[in-house]
C-alpha positions in Angstrom: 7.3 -24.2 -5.0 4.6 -21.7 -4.4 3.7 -18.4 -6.1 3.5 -15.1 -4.3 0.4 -12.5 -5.5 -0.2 -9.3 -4.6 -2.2 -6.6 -6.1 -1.4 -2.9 -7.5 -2.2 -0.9 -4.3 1.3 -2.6 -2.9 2.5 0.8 -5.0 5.8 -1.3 -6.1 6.8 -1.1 -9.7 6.2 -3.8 -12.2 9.5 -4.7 -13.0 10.5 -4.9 -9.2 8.1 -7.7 -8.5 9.0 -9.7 -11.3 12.5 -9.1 -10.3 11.1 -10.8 -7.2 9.1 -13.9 -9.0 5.8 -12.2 -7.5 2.9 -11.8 -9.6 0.2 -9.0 -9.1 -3.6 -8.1 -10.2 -4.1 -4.6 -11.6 -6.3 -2.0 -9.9 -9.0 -0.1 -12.1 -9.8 3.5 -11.7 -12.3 5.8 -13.4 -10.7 9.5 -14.6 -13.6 11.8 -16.4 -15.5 9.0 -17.1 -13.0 6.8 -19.2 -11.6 3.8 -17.2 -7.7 3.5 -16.7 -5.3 0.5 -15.6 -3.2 0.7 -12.5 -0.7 -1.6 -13.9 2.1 -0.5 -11.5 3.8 2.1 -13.9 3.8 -0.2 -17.1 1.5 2.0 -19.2 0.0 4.1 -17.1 0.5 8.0 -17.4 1.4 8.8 -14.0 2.6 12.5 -14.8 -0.7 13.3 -16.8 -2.6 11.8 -13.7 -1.1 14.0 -11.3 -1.8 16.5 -13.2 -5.3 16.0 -13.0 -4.7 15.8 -9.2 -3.6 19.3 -9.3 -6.5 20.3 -10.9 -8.6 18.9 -8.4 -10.3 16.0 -10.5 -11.7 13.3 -8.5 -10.9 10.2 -9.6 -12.6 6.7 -8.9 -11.0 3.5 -8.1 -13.2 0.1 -7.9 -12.6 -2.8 -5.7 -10.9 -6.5 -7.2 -14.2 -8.6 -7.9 -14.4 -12.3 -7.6 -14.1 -12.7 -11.1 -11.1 -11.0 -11.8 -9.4 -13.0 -8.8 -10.4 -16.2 -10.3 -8.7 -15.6 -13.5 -5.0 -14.8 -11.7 -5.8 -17.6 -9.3 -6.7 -20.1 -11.9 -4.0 -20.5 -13.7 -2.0 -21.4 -10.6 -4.7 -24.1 -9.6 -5.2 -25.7 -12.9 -0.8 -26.6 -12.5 -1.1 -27.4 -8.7 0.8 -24.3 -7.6 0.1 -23.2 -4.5 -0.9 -19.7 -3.9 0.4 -17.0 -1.2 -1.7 -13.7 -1.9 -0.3 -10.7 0.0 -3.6 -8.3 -0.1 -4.5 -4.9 0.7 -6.1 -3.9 3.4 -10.0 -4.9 4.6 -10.5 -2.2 6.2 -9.8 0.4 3.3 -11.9 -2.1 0.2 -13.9 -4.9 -0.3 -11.2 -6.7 -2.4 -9.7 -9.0 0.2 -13.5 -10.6 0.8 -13.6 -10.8 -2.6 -10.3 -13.1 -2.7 -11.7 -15.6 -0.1 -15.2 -15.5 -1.9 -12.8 -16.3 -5.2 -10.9 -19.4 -3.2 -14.1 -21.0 -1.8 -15.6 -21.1 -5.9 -12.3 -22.2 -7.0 -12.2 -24.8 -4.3 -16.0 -26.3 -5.9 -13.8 -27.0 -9.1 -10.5 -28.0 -7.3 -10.9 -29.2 -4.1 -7.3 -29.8 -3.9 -6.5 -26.1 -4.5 -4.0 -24.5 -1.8 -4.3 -20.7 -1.6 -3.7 -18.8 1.3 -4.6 -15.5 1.7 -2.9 -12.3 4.3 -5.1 -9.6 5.0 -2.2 -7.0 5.3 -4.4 -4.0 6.9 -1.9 -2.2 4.9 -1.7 -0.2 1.8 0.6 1.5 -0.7 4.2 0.8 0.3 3.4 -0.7 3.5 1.9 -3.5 1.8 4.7 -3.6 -0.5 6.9 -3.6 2.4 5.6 -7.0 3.5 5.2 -8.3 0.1 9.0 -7.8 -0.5 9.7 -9.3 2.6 8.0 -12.3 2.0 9.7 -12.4 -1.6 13.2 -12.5 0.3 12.0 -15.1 2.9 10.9 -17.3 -0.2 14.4 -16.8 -1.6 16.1 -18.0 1.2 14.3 -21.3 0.9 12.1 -20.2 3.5 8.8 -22.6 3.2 5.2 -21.3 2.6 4.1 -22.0 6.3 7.2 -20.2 7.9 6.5 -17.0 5.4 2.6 -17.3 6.6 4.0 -17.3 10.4 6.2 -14.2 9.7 3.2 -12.1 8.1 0.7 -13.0 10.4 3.6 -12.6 13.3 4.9 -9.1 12.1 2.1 -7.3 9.9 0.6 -5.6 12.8 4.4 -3.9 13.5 3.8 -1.7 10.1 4.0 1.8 10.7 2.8 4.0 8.2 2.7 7.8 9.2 1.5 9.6 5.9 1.0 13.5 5.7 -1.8 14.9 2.9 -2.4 18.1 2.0 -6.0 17.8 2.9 -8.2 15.6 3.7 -11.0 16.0 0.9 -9.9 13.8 -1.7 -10.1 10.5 1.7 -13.2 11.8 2.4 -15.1 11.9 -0.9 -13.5 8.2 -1.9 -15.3 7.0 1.8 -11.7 6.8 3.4 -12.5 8.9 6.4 -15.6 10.3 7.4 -17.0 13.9 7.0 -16.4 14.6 10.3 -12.5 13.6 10.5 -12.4 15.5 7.1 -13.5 18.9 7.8 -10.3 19.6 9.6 -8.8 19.7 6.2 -10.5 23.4 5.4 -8.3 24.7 8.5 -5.5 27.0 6.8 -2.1 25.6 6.7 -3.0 22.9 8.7 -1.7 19.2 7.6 -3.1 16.4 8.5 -1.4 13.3 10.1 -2.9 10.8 9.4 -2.0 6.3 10.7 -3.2 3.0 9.6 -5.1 1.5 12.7 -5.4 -2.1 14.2 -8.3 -2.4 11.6 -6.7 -1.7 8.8 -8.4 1.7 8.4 -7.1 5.1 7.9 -7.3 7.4 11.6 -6.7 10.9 11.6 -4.4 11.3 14.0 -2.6 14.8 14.6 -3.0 18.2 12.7 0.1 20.1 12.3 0.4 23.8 11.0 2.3 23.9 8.5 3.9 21.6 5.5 7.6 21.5 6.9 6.4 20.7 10.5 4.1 17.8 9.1 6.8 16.3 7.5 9.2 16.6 10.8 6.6 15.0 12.5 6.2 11.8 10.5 9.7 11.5 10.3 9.7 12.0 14.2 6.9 9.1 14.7 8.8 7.2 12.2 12.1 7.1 14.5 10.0 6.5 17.8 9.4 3.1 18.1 11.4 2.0 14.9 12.5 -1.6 15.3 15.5 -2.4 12.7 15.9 -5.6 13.6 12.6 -7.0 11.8 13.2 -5.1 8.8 16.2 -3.5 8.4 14.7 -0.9 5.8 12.7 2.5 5.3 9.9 2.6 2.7 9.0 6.1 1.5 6.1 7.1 -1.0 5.0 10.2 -2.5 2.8 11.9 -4.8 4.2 14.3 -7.1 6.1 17.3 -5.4 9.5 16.0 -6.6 11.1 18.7 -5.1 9.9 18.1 -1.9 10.1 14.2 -2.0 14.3 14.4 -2.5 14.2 17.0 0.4 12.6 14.4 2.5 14.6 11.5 1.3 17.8 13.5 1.6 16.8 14.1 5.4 16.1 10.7 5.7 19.3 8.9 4.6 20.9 11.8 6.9 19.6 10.3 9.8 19.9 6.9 8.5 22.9 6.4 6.7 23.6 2.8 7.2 19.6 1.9 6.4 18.7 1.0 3.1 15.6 3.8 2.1 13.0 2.5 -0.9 11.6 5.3 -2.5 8.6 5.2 -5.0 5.7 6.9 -6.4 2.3 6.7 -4.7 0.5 4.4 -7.6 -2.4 6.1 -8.6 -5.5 3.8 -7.6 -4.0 5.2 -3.5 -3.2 8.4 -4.5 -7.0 9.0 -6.3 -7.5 9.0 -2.1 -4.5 11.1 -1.0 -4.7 13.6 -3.5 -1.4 14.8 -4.6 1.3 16.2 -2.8 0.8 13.1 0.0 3.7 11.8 1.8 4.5 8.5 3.6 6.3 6.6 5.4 6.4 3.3 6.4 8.9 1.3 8.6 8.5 -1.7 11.5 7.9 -0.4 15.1 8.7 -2.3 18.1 5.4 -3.9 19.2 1.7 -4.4 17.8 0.2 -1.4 16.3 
């Protein structure tokens, strides 16, 4: 027996990984100066939040410190449960040093402590994507070695192809730099934007117009898609119903035998996309 952990940038509801027997750490994020708890839809006001996305608020999200890792690892530790945390990426927060700094003080008390933790270099439901993967594998007796070997084996076959609106909201969280950014002024134009080798958000393409953007992650999506790893499409969005059934409408066109997760950008990743943001997310064929 081991316990799976992830944390709320996986974007998956609450009730979906307990479904799963995974546990997860909240996020925390600062709106107008009063501090709010990414707790993966349980009491968070998502609509209210994108609304202050509309109006351009900024929002602040802070990393997971070594503290707040402790107290979700402990618990495990003190009843010699072993520990398989699923993280988000390095390369987009300081949380994941903070787990291993976490393990190494938990290990001074409990030197027998087992905790193993996966740098995803993912985020939102690209991380969940693996996390739900590994959730399965666990079900099918699968030990907590072999689900190790598969993460490390596979993570770097993600694809996640997102489209924002602009790019303002990455660059003032310190998601992308200034530079990268100021193609977002450009009128009509849509950024394309990948998760890299490192973990770290690349602007990739710029694409006039919405309905073009969103033809061309769909079209990255379907180039190197590789159904035989994970025979599913993840798909995340940010307000913009409308537009989010379009796309998932499309999507199970062209997939109609694939099953297609759809959920709501949580709002510690969307404080950085801003709102209208699309996504999706899907295994390719070889190493990213």
């Amino acid at each position: 027996m081991f316990q799976i952990i992830t944390d709320a940038c996986c974007d998956l509801p609450a009730e979906v990984l307990d479904q799963a027997g995974v546990a997860y750490i909240p996020m925390i994020l600062t709106l107008d100066g009063k501090e709010y708890i990414d707790d993966l839809g349980q009491t968070f006001d998502y609509d209210g939040f994108l609304r202050s996305l509309q109006e351009n608020q900024q929002p602040t999200t802070s990393q997971i410190n070594i503290g707040r890792y402790m107290e979700y690892f402990r618990p495990h530790v003190e009843n010699n449960v072993p520990i398989l945390y699923i993280g988000f990426s390095s390369g987009l927060s300081g949380s994941y040093s903070s787990s291993l700094q976490a393990i190494e003080l938990l290990k001074e008390e409990y030197p027998q402590a087992l905790i193993h933790c996966v740098d995803t270099k993912a985020a939102s439901l690209g991380e969940g994507l693996l996390v739900m993967e590994a959730a399965r594998l666990q079900e099918a007796g699968k030990s907590l070695e072999e689900i190790i070997q598969w993460l490390e084996t596979y993570k770097m076959n993600l694809r996640s192809w997102v489209m924002v609106n602009d790019l303002k909201h990455l660059e003032k969280g310190g998601r992308i730099s200034k530079a990268a950014a100021a193609i977002g002024g450009l009128l009509h134009v849509k950024p394309i934007i990948k998760v890299d080798t490192e973990g770290k958000l690349q602007n990739v393409d710029k694409i006039r117009g919405r309905n073009k953007a969103i033809q061309k992650i769909i079209a990255e999506t379907a180039h190197d898609l590789d159904l035989t790893i994970v025979n599913q499409l993840y798909f995340a969005h940010s307000g913009d119903q409308e537009t989010a059934q379009q796309i998932f409408k499309e999507l199970k066109a062209k997939y109609p035998h694939v099953p297609i997760t759809r959920y709501s950008l949580g709002p510690t990743i969307a404080s950085h996309t801003g709102y209208g943001c699309f996504a999706l997310f899907s295994m390719g064929k070889n190493s990213r």
